[in-house]
N, C-alpha and C positions, 0 to 999 in steps of 0.2 A: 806374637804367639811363639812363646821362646821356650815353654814347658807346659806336659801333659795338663795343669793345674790352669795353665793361663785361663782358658775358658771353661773350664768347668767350677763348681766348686769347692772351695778350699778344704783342706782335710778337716774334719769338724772332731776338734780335739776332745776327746769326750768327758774328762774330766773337768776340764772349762768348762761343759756346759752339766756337768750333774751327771753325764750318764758314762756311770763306771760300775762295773759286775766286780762280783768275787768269783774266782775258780774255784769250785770243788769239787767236781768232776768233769771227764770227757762228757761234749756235751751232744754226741753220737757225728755221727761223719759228716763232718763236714764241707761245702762244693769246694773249687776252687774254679777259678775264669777259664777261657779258654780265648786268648785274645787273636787264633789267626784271621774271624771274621776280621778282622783289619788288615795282616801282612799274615801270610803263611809261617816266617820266623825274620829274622835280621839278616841274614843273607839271600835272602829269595830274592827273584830276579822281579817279583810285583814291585817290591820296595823300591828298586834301582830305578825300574818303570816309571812310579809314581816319584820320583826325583828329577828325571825326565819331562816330563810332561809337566809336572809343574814350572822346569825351566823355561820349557819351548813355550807355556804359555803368556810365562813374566816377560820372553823376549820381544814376544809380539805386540804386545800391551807397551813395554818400553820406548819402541817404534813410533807410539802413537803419541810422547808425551808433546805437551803447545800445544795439544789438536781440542782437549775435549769441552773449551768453551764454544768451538763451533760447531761441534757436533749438531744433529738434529736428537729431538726428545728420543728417536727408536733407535738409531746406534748409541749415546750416550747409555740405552740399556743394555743394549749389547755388551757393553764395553764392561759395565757392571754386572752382568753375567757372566762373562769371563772371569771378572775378578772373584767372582762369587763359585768358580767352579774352584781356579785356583788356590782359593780357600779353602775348600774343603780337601783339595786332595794335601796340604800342608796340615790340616788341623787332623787327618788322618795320620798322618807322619805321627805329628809330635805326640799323639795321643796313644797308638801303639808304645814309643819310646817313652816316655811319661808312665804309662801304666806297669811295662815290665820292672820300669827301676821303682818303682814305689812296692811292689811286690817284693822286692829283695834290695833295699838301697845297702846291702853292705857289699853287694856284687859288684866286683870290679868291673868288670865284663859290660854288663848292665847298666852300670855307671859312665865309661867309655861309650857305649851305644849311644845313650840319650847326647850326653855332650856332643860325641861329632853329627847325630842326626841335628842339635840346635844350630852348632855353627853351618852347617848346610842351608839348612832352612833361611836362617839369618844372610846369608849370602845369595839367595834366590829371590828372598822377599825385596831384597834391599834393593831390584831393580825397581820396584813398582813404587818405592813411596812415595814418587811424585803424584802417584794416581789418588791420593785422598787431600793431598793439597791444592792437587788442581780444581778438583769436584768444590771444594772449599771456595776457591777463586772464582767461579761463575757467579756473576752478578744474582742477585737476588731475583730481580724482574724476570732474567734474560732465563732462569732457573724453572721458576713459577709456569713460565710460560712453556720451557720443553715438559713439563711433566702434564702439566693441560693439554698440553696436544701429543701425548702417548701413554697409552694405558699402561704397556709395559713399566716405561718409567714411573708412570706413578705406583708399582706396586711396590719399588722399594723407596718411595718418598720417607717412612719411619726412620730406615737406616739411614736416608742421606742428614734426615733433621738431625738423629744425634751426631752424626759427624761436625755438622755445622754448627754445633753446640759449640764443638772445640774450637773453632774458627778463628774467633779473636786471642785465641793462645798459643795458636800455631807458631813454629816459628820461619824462616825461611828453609827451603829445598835442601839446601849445602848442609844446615846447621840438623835438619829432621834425617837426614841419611846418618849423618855420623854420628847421633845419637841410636839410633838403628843399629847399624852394624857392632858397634861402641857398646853395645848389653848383653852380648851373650860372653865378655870378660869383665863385663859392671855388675848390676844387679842379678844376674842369671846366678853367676858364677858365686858370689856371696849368699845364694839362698841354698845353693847345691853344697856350701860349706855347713850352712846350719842345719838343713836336713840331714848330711851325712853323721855331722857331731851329735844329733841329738837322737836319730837311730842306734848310733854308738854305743850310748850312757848305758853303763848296768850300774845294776843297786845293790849292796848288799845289806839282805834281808835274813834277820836271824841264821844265821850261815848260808844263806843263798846266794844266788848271782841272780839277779832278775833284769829282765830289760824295762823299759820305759811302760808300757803299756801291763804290763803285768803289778809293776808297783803303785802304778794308780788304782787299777784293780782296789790294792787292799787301803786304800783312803774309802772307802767304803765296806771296808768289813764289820761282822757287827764285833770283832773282837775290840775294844777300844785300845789295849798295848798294840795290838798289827798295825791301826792305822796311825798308832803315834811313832813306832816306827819306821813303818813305811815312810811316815811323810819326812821324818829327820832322816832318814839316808835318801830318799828326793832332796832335801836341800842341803844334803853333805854333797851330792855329785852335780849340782844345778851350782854350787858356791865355788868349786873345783874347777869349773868353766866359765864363771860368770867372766872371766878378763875377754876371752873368744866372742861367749853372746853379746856383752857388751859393744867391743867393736863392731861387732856384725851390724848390730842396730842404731850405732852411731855413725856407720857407714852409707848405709843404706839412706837411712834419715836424711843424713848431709844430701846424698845426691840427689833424694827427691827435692831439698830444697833448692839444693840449684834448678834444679828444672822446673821447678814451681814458679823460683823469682825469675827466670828466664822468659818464662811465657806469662808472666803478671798475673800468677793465679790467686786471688784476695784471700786464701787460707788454704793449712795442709793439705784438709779435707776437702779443697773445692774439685779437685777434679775426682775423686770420688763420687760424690753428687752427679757431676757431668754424666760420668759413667753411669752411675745409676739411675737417670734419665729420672732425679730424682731432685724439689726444689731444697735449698739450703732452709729453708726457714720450715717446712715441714720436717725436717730432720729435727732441725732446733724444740720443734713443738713436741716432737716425741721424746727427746732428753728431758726438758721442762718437765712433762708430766712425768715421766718414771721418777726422776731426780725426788720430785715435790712427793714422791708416793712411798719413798724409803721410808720412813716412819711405822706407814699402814704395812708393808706389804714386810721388807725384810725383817727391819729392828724388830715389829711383833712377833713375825713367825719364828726369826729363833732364840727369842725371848724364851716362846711356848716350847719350842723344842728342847731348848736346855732342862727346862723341866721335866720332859715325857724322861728324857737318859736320865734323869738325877742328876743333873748336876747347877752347880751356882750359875759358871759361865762355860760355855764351847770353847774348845779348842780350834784352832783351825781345820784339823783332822776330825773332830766332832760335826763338821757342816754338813757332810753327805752321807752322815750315817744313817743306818735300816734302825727303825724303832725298833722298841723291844717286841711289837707283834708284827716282828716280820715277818718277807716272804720269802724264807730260806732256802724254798726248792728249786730243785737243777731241772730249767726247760729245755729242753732237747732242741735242737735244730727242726724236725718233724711239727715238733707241736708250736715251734714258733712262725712256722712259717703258716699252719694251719690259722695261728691265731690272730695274723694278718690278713690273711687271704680273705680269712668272715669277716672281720672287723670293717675290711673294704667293699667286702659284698653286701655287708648291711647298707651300706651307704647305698652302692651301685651298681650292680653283678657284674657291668663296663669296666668299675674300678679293678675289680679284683681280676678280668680276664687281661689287664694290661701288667699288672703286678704277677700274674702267675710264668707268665713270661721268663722273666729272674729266674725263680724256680725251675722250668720246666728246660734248661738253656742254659749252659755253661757262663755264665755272665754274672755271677757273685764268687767274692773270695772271700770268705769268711772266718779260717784258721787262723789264732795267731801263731805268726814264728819267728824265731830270730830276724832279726831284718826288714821285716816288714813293715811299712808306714805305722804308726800308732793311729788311733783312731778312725773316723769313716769318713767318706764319700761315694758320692754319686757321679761320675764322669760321663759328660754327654756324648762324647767320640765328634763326630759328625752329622747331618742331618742323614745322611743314606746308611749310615749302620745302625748302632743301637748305643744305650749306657751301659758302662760297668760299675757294678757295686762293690766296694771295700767297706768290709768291719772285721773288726777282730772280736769274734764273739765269742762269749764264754759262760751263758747258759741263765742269765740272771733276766727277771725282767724287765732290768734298765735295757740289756740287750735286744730285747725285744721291741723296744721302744724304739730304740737305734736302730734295727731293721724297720720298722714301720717308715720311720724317718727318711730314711738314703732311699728306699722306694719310692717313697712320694716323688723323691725326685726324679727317682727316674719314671714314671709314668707321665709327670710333666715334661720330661724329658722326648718322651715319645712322642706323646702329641701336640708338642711344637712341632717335632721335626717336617712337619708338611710346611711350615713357612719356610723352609731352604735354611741354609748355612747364613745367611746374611742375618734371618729377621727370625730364626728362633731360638737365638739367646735371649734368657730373660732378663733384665737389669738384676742387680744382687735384692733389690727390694723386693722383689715380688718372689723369686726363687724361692724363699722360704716357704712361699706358701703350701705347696703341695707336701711338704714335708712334716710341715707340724700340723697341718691340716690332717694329716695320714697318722702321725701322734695322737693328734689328739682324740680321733675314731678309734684308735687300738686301744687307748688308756680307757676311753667311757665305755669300750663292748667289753675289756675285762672289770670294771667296776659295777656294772650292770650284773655281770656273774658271781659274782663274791656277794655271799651270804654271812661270808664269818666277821662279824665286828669288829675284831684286832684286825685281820687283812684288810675288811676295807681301808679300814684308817691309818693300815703302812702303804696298802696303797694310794690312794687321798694322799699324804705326807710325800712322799715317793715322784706325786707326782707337781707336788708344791714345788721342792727342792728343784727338779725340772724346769719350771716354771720361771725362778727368781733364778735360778745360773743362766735362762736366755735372755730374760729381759732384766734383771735390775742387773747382773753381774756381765753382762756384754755391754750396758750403758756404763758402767764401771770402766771398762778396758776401752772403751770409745774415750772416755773421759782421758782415763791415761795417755794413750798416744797423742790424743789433743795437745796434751802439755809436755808432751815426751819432745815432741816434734816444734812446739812453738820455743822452745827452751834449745832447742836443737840449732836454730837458729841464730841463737849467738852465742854459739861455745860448745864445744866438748862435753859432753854428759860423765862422770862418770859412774862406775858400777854402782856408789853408793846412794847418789843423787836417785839414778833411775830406781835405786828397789825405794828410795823416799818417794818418791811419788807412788808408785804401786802401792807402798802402804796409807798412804794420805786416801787415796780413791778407794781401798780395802775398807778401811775404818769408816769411811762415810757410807758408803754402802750396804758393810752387812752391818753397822750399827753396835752397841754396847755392849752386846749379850755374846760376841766373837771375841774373843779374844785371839791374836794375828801374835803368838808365839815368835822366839829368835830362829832366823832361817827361811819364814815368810817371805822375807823383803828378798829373796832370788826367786821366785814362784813365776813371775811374767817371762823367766827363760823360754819356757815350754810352750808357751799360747804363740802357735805358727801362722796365724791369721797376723800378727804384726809384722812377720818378716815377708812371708806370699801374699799379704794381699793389704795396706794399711787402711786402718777405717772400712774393713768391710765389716769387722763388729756387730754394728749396727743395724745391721740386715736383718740380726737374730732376731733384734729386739721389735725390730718393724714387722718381720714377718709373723709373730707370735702375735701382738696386737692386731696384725690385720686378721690372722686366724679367730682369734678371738672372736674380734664384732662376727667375723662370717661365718662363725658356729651358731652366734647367738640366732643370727638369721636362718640358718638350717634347723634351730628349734622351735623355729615360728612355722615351719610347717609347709610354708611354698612349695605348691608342688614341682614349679618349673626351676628349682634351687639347684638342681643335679644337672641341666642343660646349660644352664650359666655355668655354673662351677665349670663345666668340662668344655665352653668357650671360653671362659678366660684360660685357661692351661693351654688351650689351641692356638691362641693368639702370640703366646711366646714373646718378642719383644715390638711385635706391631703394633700395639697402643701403648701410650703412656696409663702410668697408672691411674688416674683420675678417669679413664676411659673404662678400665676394667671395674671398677668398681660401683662403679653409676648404676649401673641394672640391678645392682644389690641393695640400692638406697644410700651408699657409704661414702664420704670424701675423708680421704685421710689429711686434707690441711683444716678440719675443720676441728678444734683443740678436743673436743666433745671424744671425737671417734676414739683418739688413745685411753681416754677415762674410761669409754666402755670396755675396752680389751684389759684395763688392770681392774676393774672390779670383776672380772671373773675369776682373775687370782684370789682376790680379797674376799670374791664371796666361796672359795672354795679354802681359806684360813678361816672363817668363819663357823663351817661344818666341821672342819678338826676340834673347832677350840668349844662347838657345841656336845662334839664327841667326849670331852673330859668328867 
């Protein structure tokens, strides 16, 4: 836990995934967080305190290492209660420090904070990491049997399994410390370079200066010269830096592979999976289906769209445009929070009294401004405070989409937090759920309202686009780092190899009717999910499918669909997923389930292309 992002999730880059506004006016006042629920400020003596008291705890625990194969079932929980408090008061740290620099990474000040709270942290942790190798080291039997004979132990059996997942990859004590200590000037320190440089980037837009997030912005405008401009001064200043992101990513890459081949892990991706408490061959099953379904889902839909614009073929700047019956107007911060708030409460008045929270409670930052992270997230702090919400909104109803989004999360977010710090983190697979779940109630209560034919069908289109950037264009960039990384492996990449690949995976993906103009092939600079978090991609694409089939079930009408839904949120990372989803009738290894979740795409290109 080396940055605010480690356990939360990743910044969800929003033009990766389709959801980019156009600004055309203020879009009335909007909150900004108020993060002392966590420290008062960076010099408070709470902060000092909680530095403190995390030491004295890692000291004590330190004391005990050799000891905890003998422990009995009810101290070995002890012990893990300790470590579970000590966790949270660190994941409190870095989570203040994390959030203030993502609010402002061009702050020095800011920037200096996070870094000496990481090395702090890194140097306090690094007393205990014997304490998850030893756990690893109790015989199997001798294991089985403390947690049979103490309830306490058995309540965080979940967490101990996924540890003991890692197990056979571990490496020795000597060799896990100094890789420890050894990150917060390895990997830390290389992400904190690319987050700085790509908060950086301005663009010059028709005599403008614009930052990152604002020039994505106009890849979605309905002007088509704005977004062919836009997107050529994106890849005039994405080409200007590609020697920097390259390194970065050839960097990072390498050192995952040393430590991948160090610990025998059989692909890039396996300890992903690990983490995502998720199996390899269910991952495999849902790339197969999307892969196989490029034809039906992309190649058609912007077949048809290049015809709705008039034209032969798309630009790459043509992908996310508003049809010509668009929905031009400026949603206020007011009416979009209104438009959540019902959308949730149709579903569950439950839903909506945990999402009005955000609202009612300094705990969203929604302005853009220089500096500030691009894109959204949901940050879960700790189990004993609350999440913070980042977007940068700007009044369009992708925005609104995006707020529905990063709330999902955080309302899952909430009611984990009754399993403790240890067991309510979600694995990355499931996480998605509450978010596109929350998506996709806000897109069908404003679809349900819309009377006018052209709106319906920019929004229907609106929300296609949506659709195919989570799941066919995330199974794309899963694709890519795949081979980014296996390629990584015997040699140096460079700049022009890697946008070769990017474009290999581009063209197969969105299919014929795109055309991937010069300048594309730097485009993978900006997607921050390859440098924070690799292969978590694929979460999008999971989570969207699992939404899918478990809308379809919420239109079957079950009246007990709303008690489940809000025990699986509850459950947080205490059952594997094949647990949570059993009560709903669904197994995600079984090939059937991802077919259901893409013919709701197809049957929803279906209704556009009945619309013509």
């Amino acid at each position: 836990m080396t940055n605010a992002r480690s356990s939360s999730t990743p910044i969800r880059t929003l033009a990766s995934n389709g959801a980019t506004a156009t600004a055309t006016a203020a879009p009335g006042s909007l909150p900004s967080w108020d993060l002392s629920d966590l420290f008062p400020g960076p010099e408070s003596p709470e902060l000092e305190a909680a530095f403190n008291s995390a030491d004295e705890i890692a000291t004590a625990l330190a004391a005990m290492q050799g000891t905890l194969a003998s422990l009995t079932g009810n101290a070995l929980a002890d012990v893990i209660r300790q470590y579970e408090s000590f966790s949270e008061i660190l994941g409190r740290i870095t989570s203040y420090a994390g959030l203030r620099y993502y609010a402002d990474t061009s702050d020095v000040i800011a920037g200096k904070f996070l870094g000496d709270c990481d090395a702090r942290v890194t140097d306090i942790s690094g007393k205990i990491v014997f304490l998850v190798l030893e756990l690893n080291g109790i015989d199997e039997d001798d294991l089985s049997a403390k947690i049979a004979s103490s309830p306490a132990l058995a309540r965080y059996e979940p967490w101990i399994a996924r540890l003991r997942a890692m197990k056979p990859y571990q490496l020795s004590d000597e060799l896990e410390r100094f890789l420890h200590d050894q990150s917060v000037v390895g990997s830390s320190a290389w992400v904190r370079l690319y987050d700085e440089t790509l908060a950086g980037l301005r663009f010059e837009v028709d005599g403008q200066t614009l930052s990152l997030e604002s020039t994505l912005t106009l890849m979605s405008d309905p002007n088509r010269d704005k977004r062919e401009t836009a997107a050529r001064a994106l890849a005039t200043a994405f080409g200007q830096n590609l020697p920097l992101f390259s390194r970065v990513t050839n960097t990072l890459a390498k050192e995952k592979e040393i430590d991948d081949r160090w610990r025998n892990l059989p692909s890039p991706d396996a300890s992903r999976h690990l983490a995502n408490h998720v199996e390899a061959e269910v991952v495999d099953a849902l790339r197969e289906a999307v892969t196989d379904a490029y034809p039906r889902l992309s190649h058609r839909y912007y077949k048809m769209k290049a015809k709705w614009l008039g034209l032969d073929t798309l630009e790459y700047w043509d992908r996310n445009a508003p049809l010509p019956e668009k929905d031009d107007r400026q949603i206020s911060w007011d009416e979009a929070r209104d438009t959540v708030l019902e959308a949730y409460g149709g579903f569950d008045p439950a839903l909506a009294d945990l999402a009005k929270k955000f609202f009612d409670n300094p705990w969203i930052d929604a302005a853009e401004r220089k500096g500030k992270a691009s894109g959204a997230f949901a940050h879960p702090t700790v189990a004993s405070c609350h999440p913070y919400v980042l977007v940068n909104y700007l009044g369009k109803t992708r925005d609104v989409m995006t707020l529905a989004h990063e709330l999902g999360h955080g309302v899952h977010q909430i009611l984990a937090a009754d399993q403790g710090e240890l067991l309510s983190r979600t694995p990355l697979t499931l996480a998605e759920t509450a978010s596109v779940f929350g998506e996709m109630l806000t897109f069908q209560s404003l679809l349900a309202k819309e009377s006018d034919p052209g709106r319906k069908k920019a929004l229907l289109a609106g929300k296609v686009d949506d659709m195919l950037n989570t799941v066919v264009r995330q199974i794309a960039f899963y694709d890519f780092e795949r081979r980014v990384h296996a390629e990584r492996r015997t040699g140096e990449l460079t700049p022009d190899r890697i946008g070769e690949i990017w474009m290999d995976v581009a063209r197969e993906s969105l299919g014929p009717s795109v055309n991937l103009a010069e300048g594309y092939e730097t485009y993978w600079t900006y997607v921050s999910h390859f440098i924070h978090a690799p292969f978590y991609v694929y979460a999008y694409a999971f989570g969207d499918g699992l939404v899918n089939a478990l809308y379809a079930r919420y239109q079957e009408g079950d009246p007990a669909f709303q008690q489940r839904y809000f025990d699986m949120l509850r459950a947080g990372g205490a059952k594997h997923h094949s647990e949570l989803l059993a009560p709903f009738g669904l197994d995600a290894a079984d090939p059937a389930f991802w077919g259901q979740g893409l013919t709701l795409i197809e049957s929803l290109i279906d209704q556009l292309e009945a619309m013509d």
